[in-house]
C-alpha positions in Angstrom: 129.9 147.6 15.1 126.0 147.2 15.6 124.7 147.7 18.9 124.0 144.8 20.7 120.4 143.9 21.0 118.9 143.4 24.5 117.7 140.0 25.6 114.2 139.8 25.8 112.6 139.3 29.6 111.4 135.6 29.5 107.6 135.6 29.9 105.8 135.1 32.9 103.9 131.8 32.9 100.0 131.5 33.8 100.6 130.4 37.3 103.2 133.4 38.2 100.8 136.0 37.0 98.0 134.6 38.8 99.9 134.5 42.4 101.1 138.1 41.4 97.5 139.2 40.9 96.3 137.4 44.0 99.0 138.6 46.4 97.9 142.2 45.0 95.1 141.7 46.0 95.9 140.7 49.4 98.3 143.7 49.9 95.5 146.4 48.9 93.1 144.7 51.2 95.5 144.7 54.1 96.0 148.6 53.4 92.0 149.5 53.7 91.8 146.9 56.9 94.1 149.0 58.1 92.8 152.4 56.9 89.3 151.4 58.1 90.9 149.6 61.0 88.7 152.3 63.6 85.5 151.9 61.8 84.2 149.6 64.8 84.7 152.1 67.5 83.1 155.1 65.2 80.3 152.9 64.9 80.1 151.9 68.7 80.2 156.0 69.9 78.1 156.9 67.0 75.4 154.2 66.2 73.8 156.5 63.8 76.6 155.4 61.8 75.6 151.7 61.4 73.1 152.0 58.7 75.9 153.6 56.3 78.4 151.3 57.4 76.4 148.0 56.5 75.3 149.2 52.8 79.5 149.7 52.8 79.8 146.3 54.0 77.0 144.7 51.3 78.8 146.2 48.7 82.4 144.9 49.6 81.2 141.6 50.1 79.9 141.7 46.5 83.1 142.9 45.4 85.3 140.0 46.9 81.9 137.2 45.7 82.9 138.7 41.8 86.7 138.2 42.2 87.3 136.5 38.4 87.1 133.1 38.5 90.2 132.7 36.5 91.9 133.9 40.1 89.6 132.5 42.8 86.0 132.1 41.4 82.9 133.0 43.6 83.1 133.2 47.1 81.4 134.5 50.1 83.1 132.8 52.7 84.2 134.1 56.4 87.6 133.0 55.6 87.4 134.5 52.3 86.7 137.8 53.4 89.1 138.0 56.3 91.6 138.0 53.2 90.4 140.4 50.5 87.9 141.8 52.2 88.4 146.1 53.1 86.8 145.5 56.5 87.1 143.4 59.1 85.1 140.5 60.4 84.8 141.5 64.0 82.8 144.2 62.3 80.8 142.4 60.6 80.1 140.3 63.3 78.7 143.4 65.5 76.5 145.0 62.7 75.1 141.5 61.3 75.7 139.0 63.8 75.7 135.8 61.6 77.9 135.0 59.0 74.5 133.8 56.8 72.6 137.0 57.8 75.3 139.5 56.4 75.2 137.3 53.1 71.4 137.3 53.0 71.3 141.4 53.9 74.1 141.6 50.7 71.8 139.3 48.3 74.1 136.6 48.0 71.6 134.1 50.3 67.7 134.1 49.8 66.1 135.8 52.6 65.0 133.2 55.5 61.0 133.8 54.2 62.6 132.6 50.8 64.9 129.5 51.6 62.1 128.6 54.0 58.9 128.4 50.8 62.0 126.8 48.6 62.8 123.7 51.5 59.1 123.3 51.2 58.6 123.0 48.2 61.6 120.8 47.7 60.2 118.7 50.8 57.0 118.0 49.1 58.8 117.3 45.6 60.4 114.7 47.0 58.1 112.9 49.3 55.4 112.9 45.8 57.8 111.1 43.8 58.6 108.7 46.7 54.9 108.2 47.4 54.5 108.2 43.1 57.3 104.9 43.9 55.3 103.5 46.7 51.7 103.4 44.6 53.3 101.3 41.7 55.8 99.0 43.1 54.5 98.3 46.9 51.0 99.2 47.1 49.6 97.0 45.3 50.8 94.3 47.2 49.3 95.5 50.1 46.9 92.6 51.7 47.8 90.0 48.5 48.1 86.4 48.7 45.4 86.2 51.4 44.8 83.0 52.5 43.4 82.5 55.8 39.9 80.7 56.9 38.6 83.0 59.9 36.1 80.1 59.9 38.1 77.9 61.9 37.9 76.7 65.1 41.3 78.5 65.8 44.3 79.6 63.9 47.5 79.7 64.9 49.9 82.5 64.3 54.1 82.8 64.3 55.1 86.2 64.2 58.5 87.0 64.7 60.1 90.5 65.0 63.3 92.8 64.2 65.4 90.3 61.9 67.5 93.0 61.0 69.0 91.0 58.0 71.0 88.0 57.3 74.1 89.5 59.0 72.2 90.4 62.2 70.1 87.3 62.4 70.6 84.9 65.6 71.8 81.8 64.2 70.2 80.2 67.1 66.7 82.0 67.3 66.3 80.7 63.4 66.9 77.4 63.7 64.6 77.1 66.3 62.2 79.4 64.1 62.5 77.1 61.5 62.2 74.0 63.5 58.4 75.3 65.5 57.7 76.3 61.6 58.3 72.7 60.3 56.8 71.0 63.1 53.8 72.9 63.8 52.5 74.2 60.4 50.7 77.8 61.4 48.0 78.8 59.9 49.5 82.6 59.6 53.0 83.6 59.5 54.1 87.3 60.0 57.3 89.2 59.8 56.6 92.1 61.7 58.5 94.5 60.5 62.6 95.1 60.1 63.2 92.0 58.0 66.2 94.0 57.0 68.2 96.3 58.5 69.7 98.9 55.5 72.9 100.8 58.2 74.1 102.0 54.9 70.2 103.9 54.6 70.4 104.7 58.4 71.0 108.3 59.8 72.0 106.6 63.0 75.7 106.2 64.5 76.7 103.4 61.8 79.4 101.1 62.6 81.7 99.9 59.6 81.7 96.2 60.5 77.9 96.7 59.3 78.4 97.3 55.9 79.6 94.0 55.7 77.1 93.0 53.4 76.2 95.4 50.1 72.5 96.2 49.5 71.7 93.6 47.4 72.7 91.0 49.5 71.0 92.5 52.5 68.2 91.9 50.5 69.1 88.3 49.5 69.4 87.5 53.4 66.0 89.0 53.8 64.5 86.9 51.1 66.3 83.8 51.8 64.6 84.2 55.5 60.8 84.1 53.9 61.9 81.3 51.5 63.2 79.0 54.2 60.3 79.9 56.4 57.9 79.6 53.4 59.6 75.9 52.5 59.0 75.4 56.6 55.6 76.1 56.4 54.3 76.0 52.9 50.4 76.1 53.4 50.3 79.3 56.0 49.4 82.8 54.6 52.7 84.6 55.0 52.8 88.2 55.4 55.4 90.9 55.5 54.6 93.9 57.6 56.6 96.9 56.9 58.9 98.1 59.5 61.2 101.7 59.8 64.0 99.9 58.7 62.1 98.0 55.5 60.6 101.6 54.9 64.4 103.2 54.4 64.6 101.0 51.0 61.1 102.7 49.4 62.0 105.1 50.4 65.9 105.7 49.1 64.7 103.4 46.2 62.6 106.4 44.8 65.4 108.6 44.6 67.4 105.9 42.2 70.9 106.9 43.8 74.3 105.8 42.7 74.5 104.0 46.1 71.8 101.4 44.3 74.5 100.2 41.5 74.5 96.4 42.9 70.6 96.0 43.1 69.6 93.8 39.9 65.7 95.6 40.0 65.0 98.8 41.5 61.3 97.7 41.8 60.5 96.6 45.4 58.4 93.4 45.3 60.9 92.0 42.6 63.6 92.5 44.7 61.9 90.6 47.7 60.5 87.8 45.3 56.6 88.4 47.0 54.9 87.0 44.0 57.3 84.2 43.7 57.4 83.1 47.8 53.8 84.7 47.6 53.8 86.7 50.2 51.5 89.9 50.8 52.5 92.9 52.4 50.9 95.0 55.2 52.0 98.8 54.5 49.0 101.1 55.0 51.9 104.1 54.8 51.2 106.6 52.3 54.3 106.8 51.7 53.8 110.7 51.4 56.2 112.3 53.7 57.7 116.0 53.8 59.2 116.0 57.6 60.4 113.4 59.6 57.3 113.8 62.1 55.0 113.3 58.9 57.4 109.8 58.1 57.0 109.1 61.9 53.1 108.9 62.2 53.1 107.4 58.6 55.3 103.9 59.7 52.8 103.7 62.9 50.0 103.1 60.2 51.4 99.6 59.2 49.3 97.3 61.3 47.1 94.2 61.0 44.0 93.5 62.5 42.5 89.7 62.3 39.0 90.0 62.5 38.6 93.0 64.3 40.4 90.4 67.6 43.7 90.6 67.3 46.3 93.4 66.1 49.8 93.1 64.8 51.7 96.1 64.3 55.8 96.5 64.6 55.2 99.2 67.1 55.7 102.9 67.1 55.1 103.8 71.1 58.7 103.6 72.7 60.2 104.3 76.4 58.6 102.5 79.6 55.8 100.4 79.3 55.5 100.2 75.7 53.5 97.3 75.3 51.0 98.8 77.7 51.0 102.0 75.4 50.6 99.4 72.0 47.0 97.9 74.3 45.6 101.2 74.7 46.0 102.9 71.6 44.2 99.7 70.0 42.0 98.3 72.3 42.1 94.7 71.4 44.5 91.8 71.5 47.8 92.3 69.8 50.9 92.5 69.5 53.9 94.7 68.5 57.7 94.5 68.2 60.5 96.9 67.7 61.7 97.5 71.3 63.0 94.1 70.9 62.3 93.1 75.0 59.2 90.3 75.5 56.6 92.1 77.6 53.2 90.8 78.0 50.5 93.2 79.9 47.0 92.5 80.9 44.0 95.5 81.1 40.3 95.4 79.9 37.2 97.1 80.5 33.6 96.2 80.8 33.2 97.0 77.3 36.4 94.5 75.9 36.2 92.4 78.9 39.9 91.4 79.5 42.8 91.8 76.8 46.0 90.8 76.4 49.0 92.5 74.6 52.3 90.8 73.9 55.4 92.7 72.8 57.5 90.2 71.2 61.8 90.0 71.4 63.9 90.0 68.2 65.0 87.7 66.0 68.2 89.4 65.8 71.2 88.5 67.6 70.8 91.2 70.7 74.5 91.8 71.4 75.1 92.3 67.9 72.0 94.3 66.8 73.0 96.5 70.0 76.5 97.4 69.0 75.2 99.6 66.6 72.8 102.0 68.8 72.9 100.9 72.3 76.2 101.9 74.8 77.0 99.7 77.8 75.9 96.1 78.6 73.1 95.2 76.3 71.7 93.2 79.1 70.4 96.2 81.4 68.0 96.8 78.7 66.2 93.4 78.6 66.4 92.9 74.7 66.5 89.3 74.2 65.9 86.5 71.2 62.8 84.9 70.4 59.5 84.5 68.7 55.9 84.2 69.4 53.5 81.9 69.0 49.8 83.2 69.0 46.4 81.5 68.7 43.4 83.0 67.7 40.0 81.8 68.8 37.2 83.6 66.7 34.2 82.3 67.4 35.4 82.3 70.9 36.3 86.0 70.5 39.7 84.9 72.2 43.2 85.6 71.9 46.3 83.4 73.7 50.1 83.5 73.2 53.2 81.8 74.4 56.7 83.0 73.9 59.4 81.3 72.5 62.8 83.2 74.6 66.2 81.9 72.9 68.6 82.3 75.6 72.1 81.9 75.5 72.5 78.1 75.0 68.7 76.9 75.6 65.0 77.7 73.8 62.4 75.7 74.6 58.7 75.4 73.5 55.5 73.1 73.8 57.9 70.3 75.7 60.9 70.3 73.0 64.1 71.4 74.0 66.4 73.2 72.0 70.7 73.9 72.5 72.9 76.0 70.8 75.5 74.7 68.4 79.2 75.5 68.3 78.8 76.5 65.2 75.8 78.8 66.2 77.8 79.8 69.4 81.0 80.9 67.0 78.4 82.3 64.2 77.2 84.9 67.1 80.6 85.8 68.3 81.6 86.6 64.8 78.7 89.1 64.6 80.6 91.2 67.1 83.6 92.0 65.5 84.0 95.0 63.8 
């Protein structure tokens, strides 16, 4: 009879081998731990030793980074190490210290000199292309649609602050915008600064209830404010002053990221409709940032000054008597916003005579702009709705201002009377759920 023929081993698939190979692995690197398990205490009773020891280190760590990628792929990693690695990680830690320091001594990280010249360069990189954005899509709209007569008697200004979008917004604080708007026809109206408030472009503690509303129709809200306000008062030179939060846009915009799928334009003034409201900008930023201290002192350049009297800037000077900080930095009547509490301070000299500075509320909701930075009772702060309402006297070479404070249920300004709605009342309570 013929012999019987043996039945062939069934063959290992893909998977198998590779745990196999792996777990190898694993086994001869527990044996050399092992092995070299006294290395650490040769090297702490013989520190001559340590030079020796570290090129030993470099070149295991090279070893485990070229494991095949068909096993593992490339890998430098702490916990990568403690597996395949021959040594252990308590002695790396004594002859390198850092993690990153023992993977820059093996050449697997560029040398801090290195990764220090390449951050630069990538810093600068960016904030040219961002500035490259700025000087074709929002520069030139810098001071346009000018159209006030300084040779008036007086001219009055309404400058609101800190919108922070349509989702924000106090319903009651822009009715009663509206409403002075409609009725008293300013010569001047100004947005000073955060028109919108961008949480999904914000580094800050963001809460989800803010993202609400996508980017494009943060941007619809914003716009739909200077339309309203522009059919309120359709003869006043409107200007938008740029503010941190309006900056984040120009600034993300630049980089054209996936995150910008639901804009319809990527270019700035179409986006805000300034040539159709006819609005102008005020945004002296060069836009040309590498740091955040460079991006700092560049947002504090957006400010207005009307006939070298009065000054409008959102503000940049924060913590106690801010508005006090805003008068001596300028020198002249003004005013700022961004801290979002009314302040008005009084100082002079006999060179500017007496001067004024008025640091305005916000047109935002308080409670609900507060949620999203601001722990505790928003109240101990002093943030609080409203407006102001400024007139400029330049022949006179004098400034006066009136604020318009929304409170809870009451606003009031010039003798008219203003109180909230349900609706408005039930519109603010809505803000605050998450």
């Amino acid at each position: 009879m013929p012999a019987k023929k043996k039945a062939a081993k069934p063959a290992k698939n893909a998977a198998a081998v590779k745990a196999e190979n792996i777990e190898a692995m694993m086994s001869k690197a527990n044996g050399a731990r092992e092995k070299n398990a006294d290395l650490l205490e040769r090297v702490r009773m013989d520190p001559g030793l340590a030079a020796k020891v570290k090129e030993r280190l470099c070149k295991d760590l090279l070893r485990v980074y070229a494991i095949p990628r068909e096993l593992l792929g490339p890998s430098a990693s702490r916990d990568r190490y403690r597996e395949h690695g021959y040594y252990s990680t308590s002695l790396v830690t004594y002859l390198f210290g850092l993690w990153a320091e023992f993977q820059r001594v093996a050449g697997i990280k560029e040398s801090l000199g290195v990764r220090r010249v390449m951050n630069n360069i990538s810093k600068t990189s960016r904030a040219q292309s961002v500035a490259g954005y700025a000087e074709q899509h929002v520069k030139p709209w810098d001071g346009a649609y000018n159209s006030l007569d300084l040779s008036k008697d007086n001219l009055l200004f309404q400058i609101g602050s800190d919108f922070h979008g349509a989702s924000l917004i106090d319903p009651f604080a822009y009715r009663v915008w509206k409403d002075v708007a409609k009725e008293h026809q300013p010569d001047a109206v100004r947005y000073n600064g955060d028109l919108v408030d961008f949480p999904r472009l914000s580094r800050h503690r963001q809460l989800p209830g803010h993202f609400a509303l996508n980017l494009q129709q943060e941007i619809d809200g914003g716009v739909n404010i200077m339309a309203e306000t522009r059919a309120a008062a359709p003869n006043a030179d409107h200007k938008y002053i740029m503010g941190n939060h309006d900056i984040r846009l120009v600034t993300a915009l630049a980089d054209c990221a996936p995150v910008f799928s639901s804009l319809r334009d990527l270019r700035f003034a179409n986006l805000f409709k300034l040539d159709e409201l006819e609005i102008g900008l005020v945004c002296r930023s060069t836009f040309l940032n590498p740091s955040a201290a460079h991006q700092k002192r560049d947002i504090a350049q957006n400010w207005e000054t009307i006939d070298d009297l009065f000054t409008i800037v959102h503000g940049f000077l924060c913590g106690k008597d801010s508005a006090r900080k805003h008068l001596r930095r300028f020198m002249r009547y003004g005013t700022n916003g961004h801290l979002h509490n009314p302040e008005m301070v009084s100082e002079g000299s006999d060179a500017t005579g007496v001067i004024q500075w008025w640091q305005s509320g916000c047109m935002a909701s308080p409670q609900a702009v507060a949620s999203e930075y601001m722990p505790g009772p928003i109240d101990a702060n002093g943030w609080n709705a409203g407006f102001l309402m400024v007139r400029i006297f330049p022949k006179h070479r004098f400034v006066t201002a009136d604020f318009v404070n929304v409170g809870e249920s009451v606003a009031t300004y010039q003798g008219r009377v203003w109180t909230i709605t349900p609706a408005e009342r039930a519109a603010r309570a809505a803000q605050l759920i998450i």
